[in-house]
N, C-alpha and C positions, 0 to 999 in steps of 0.2 A: 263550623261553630264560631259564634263571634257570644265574646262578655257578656249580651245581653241574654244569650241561654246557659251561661254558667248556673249551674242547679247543685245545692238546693241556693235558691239566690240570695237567702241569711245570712247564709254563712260567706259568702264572696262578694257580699257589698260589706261586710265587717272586716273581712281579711284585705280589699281593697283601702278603706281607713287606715289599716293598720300601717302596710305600708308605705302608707304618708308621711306616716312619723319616725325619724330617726331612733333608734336603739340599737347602736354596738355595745357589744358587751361592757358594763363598768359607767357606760354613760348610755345608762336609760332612761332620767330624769324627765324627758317629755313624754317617754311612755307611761311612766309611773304617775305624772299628773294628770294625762290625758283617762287613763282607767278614772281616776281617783273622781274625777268631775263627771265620767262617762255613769259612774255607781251611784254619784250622787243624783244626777238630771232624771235618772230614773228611779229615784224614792227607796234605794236599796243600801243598805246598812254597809260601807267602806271604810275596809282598817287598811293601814300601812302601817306597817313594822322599822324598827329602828335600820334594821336592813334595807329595808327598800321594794319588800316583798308586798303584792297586795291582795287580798283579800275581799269577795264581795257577797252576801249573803242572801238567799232568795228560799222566802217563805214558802212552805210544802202548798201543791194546789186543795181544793177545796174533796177532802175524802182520805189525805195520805198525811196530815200530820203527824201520824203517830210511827213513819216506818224510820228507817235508818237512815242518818243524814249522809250523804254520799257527799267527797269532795271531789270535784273537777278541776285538773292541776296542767296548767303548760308553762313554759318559760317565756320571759317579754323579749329578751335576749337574739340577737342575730349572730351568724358569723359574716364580717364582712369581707370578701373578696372580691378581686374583677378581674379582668382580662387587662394585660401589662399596658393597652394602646387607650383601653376607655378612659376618659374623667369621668371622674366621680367623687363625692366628698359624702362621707356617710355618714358624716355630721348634720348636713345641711340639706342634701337629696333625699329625692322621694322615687323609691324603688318602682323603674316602669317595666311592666308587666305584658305579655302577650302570648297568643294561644296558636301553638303547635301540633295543630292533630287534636288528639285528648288529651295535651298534655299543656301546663301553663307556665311558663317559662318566663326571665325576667331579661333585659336587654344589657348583654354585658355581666352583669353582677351576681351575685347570689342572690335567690328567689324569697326567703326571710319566710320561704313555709316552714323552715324549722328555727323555730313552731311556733311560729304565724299562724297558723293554719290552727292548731290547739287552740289559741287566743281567739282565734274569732268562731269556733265551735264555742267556747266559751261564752262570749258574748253572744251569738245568737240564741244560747238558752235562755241568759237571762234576757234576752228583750222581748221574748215569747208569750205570749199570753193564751195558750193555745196546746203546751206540752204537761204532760203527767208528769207529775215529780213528786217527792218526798222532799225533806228539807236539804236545800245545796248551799254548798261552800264551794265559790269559785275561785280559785288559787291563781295569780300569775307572778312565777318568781323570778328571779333580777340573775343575770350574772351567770347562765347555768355553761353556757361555752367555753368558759374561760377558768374554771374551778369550784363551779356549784357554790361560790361563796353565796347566793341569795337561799337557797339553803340547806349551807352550813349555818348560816347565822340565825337561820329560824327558832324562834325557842319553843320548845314544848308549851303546848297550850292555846297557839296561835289557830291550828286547825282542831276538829272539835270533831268531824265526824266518825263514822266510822268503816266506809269504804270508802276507797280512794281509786279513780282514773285517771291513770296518766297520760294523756293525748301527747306524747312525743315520740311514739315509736312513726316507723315510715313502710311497713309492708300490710296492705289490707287484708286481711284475712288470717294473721297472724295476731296471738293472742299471747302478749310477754309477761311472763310470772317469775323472771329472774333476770339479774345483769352484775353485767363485770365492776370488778372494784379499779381504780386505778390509780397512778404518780404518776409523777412528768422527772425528770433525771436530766441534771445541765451537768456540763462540761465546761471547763474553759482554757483552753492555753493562750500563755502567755511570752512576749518576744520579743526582741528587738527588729527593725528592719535593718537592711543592709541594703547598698549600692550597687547595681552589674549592669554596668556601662557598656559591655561588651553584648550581652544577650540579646536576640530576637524575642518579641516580645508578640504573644497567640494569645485569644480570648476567645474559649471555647464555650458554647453556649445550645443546650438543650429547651424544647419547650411541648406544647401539644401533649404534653403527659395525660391521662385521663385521672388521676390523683382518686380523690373520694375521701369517705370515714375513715378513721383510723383504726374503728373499732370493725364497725358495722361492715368495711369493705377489705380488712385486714386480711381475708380467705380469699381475695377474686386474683391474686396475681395479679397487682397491677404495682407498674413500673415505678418507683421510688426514684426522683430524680438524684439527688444526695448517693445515694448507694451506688448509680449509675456513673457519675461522672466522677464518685470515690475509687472505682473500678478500671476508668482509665487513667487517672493520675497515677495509681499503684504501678498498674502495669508498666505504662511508661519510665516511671523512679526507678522501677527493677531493672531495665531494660537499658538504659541508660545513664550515663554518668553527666553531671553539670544541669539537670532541668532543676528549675527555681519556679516556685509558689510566691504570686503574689496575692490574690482574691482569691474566693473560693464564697460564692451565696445562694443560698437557696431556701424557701421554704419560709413560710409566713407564721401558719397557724400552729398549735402545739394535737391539734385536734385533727389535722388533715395530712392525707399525703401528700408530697411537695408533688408540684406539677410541672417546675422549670428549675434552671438556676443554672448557673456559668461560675466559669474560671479564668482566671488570667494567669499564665507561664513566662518565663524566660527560658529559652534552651538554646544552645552553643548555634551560633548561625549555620555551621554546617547539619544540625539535625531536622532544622526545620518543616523540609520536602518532607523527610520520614516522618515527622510526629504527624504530620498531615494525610499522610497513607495510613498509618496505624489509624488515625483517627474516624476515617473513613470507612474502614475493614471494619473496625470496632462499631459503626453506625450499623455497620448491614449483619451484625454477629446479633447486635441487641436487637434490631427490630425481629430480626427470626425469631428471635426466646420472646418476645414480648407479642407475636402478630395476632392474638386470639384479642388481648384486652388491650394493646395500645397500638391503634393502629392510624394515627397521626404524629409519630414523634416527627419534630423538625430540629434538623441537627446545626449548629454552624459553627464556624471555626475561621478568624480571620486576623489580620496582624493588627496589632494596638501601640499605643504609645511605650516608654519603658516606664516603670515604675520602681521605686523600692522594693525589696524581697523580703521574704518572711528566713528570718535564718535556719539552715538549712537541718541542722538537727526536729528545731519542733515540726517545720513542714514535714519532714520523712515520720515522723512520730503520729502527725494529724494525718495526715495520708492511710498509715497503716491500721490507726484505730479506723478509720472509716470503714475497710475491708473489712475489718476483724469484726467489727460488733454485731449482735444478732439484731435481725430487722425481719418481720413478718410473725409466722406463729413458731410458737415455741411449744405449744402444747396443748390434742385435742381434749374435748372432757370426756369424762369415761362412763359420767353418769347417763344410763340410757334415757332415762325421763327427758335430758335437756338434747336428745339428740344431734349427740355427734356436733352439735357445736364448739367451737375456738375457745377453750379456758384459756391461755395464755398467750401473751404475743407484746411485741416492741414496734415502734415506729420512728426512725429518727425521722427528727419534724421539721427542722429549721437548722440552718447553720449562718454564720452570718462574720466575716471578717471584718475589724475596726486597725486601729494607725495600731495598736499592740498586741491587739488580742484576737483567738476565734474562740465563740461563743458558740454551743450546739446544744439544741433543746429535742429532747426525745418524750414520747409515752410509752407506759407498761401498763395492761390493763391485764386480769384475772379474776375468777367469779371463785379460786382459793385462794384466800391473802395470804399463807405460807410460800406459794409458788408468786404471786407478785411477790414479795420479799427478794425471794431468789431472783426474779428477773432481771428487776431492781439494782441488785446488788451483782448482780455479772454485767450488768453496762454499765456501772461506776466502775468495777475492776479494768475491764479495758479497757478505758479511757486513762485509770492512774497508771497503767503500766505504762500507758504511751506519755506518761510525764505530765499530763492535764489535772487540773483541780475536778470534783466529780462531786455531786451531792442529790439524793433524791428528796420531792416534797412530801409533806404528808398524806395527801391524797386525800382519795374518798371510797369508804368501803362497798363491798358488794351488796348485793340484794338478793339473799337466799331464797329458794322457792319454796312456799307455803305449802305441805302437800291436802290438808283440811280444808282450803281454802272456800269460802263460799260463794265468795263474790268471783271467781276464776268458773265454779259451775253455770252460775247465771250467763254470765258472759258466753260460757260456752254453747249453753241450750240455747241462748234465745239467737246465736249466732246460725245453728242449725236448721231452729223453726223459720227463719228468716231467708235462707241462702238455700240450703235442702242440702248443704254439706257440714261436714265437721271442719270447724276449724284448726290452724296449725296451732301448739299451745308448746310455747318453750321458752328458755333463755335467750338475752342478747350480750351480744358480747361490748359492746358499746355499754357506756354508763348513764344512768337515770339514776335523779335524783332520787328515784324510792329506795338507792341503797342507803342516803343518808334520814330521811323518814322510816326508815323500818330501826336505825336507832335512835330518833326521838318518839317514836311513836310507835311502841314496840308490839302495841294488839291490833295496828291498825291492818285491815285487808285490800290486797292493792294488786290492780292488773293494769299492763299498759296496751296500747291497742291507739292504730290512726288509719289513716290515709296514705296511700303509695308515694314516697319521695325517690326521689335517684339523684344521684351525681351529688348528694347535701356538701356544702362546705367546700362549694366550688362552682366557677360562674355557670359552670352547667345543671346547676340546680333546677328539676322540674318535679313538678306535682300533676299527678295523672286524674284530672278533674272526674271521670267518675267513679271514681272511688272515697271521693270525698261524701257522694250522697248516700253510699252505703254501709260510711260507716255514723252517718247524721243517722240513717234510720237504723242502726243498729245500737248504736247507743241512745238513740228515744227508746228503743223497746227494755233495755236494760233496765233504764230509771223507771220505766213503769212498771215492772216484773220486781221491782227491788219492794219489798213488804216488811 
């Protein structure tokens, strides 16, 4: 397969444009222009909101004026990562792309189908002149990776219709009619360093992690670098007397599992040999626990210059919150309708050492804000025992599942007359904005539903190209079955 049989080929000369254009989260401004002139060239009515949010409208075809206006909603929003060796500037680079099998893949970086790929379903409705519709609202909101501020800040009023599709889920055949609410919980301790002019000085360093969702891949057992290399610093503190913490980083996004991060030690010249056996033992303990889903760790461990140390009370303190705090699920849901999916779960995300401080950024996601509460609130606790400042954000609530729903029936029938099967129909554990739209727009009817992604929110991101054209021809049959 080469690009020129990418099918349906609207939608992958649009998602090609797209990413042309830079959009990290928070700095989407050329995305937001670029829509905004793309709505106008085409004679089609373009609002942008004091947010940043935009919005473009397209009149019902000639027979279906009178049915329900359906909104079509993705985020313009990317997450940006790469691989530790590529350049790249994702300010200024244009995302290059190439096809693996059936699947589409980007060189190095994240692939920006999520949710790219929404956006240019998007756009290729509206530049259509040839598909059945009722009146659409095509939504593209700002910011949605980094805390749905594009919209939170939306105001009632802005959308108008009265169903709503949200093109950012990533499993074909699956039909999402609920998702998790969530907060992000930092830490911080604080230090002085100290001098140890005497100490051997090791900088151990993990990588090859397969990382993923924090939500969406929070059930796969996949290896948490942060939790792993928390694991042997423990061990070894316990184990020994005189090891010193100098660095300790890992972990970028607040959305993804860390997929690398390293340390730097001082330990008494004579333990050295042994931290390096342990270290070794401890490579071939983890990759056994880990050989089903990570099965590229690359481990190293080698001598480094000396550095200042972090004084020895907070390091034993940060060391043992690392062990102690909960990471993974916390809790399945018990509702049978949402099938045994993940209600509750943590992720430490990022930890990151500066000249006084460590800094550690986690998420809590839940589809019962009672148990996020609690989550919440047991990884602040752990953190202030171990003498750290601890505080969670406000987040963003869940999206309860509609059980009336009628735009969830269409979806489902025309998914059947289509395929000749029933589709999967449940909660994600991952967060979509329809949790914060189901409270500004409390009668609206809303399913989520896309195209097969893997690996999102990390440079292994791919999109499996034929499933993108059956969910183009599943959602034309939708808008036309919509009366």
């Amino acid at each position: 397969m080469n690009k020129s049989e990418l099918k349906p080929a609207v939608v992958f000369e649009q998602f090609a444009k797209i990413n042309e254009i830079p959009r990290p989260s928070k700095r989407e401004e050329k995305m937001i222009d670029y829509l905004k002139s793309w709505g106008k060239s085409h004679g089609l009515e373009t609002i942008v909101d004091e947010t940043g949010n935009v919005l473009i409208r397209k009149p019902a075809t000639k027979g279906m004026e009178n049915c329900k206006t359906v909104i079509l909603q993705s985020h313009m929003d990317m997450v940006c990562d790469k691989l530790v060796d590529v350049e790249f500037d994702f300010d200024k680079d244009s995302i290059k792309t190439y096809i693996d099998g059936e699947w589409l893949t980007a060189e190095g970086t994240t692939l920006g189908a999520d949710d790219g790929i929404g956006c240019a379903i998007e756009l290729a409705i509206l530049a259509s002149d040839d598909i059945e519709h009722g009146p659409l609202e095509c939504v593209f909101t700002r910011d949605e990776e980094t805390g749905l501020s594009g919209a939170e800040g939306m105001k009632p009023g802005f959308m108008t219709g009265d169903y709503l599709i949200n093109l950012d889920s990533e499993d074909e055949g699956e039909i999402f009619v609920s998702c998790a609410g969530g907060r992000n919980t930092t830490a911080k301790f604080t230090f002085n360093r100290e001098d140890s002019p005497t100490l051997f000085f090791m900088r151990g360093q993990l990588k090859g992690l397969v990382g993923g969702h924090s939500g969406d891949d929070i059930n796969k057992k996949r290896a948490n670098a942060i939790k792993i290399l928390g694991r042997f610093l423990y061990q070894e503190m316990r184990r020994y007397e005189g090891i010193r913490l100098a660095q300790f980083h890992s972990g970028k996004l607040h959305n993804a599992i860390p997929r690398d991060g390293s340390f730097v030690i001082g330990v008494p010249t004579e333990l050295k040999e042994t931290v390096m056996a342990d270290w070794n033992v401890f490579a071939a303990q983890v990759e056994d626990e880990f050989h089903v889903t990570d099965t590229s760790m690359v481990w190293s461990m080698e001598s480094t210059t000396a550095e200042p140390v972090i004084e020895e009370a907070v390091a034993k303190n940060f060391v043992r919150a690392l062990q102690a705090v909960d990471n993974g699920i916390y809790a399945i849901c018990q509702d049978e309708a949402l099938g045994g999916m993940v209600e509750t779960s943590s992720n430490i995300a990022s930890v990151h050492t500066e000249e006084n401080e460590i800094n550690i950024l986690s998420s809590q996601r839940s589809n019962v804000m009672s148990n996020l509460d609690n989550m919440c609130a047991t990884i602040v606790a752990t953190f202030e025992l171990a003498g750290a400042k601890a505080w969670s954000s406000d987040g963003y609530p869940a999206w309860k599942m509609r059980p009336d729903s009628e735009l969830t029936a269409i979806v489902r029938d025309t998914y059947k007359e289509l395929f000749g099967k029933e589709p999967i129909v449940r909660g994600i554990h991952a967060g979509l904005e329809c949790g914060l739209f189901s409270e500004r727009y409390p009668n609206l009817d809303m399913v989520s539903f896309g195209p097969t992604l893997r690996f999102v929110h990390t440079p292994d991101e791919r999109l499996h190209i034929p499933t993108v054209q059956m969910v183009w021809d599943h959602l034309l049959l939708v808008l036309k079955r919509i009366k």
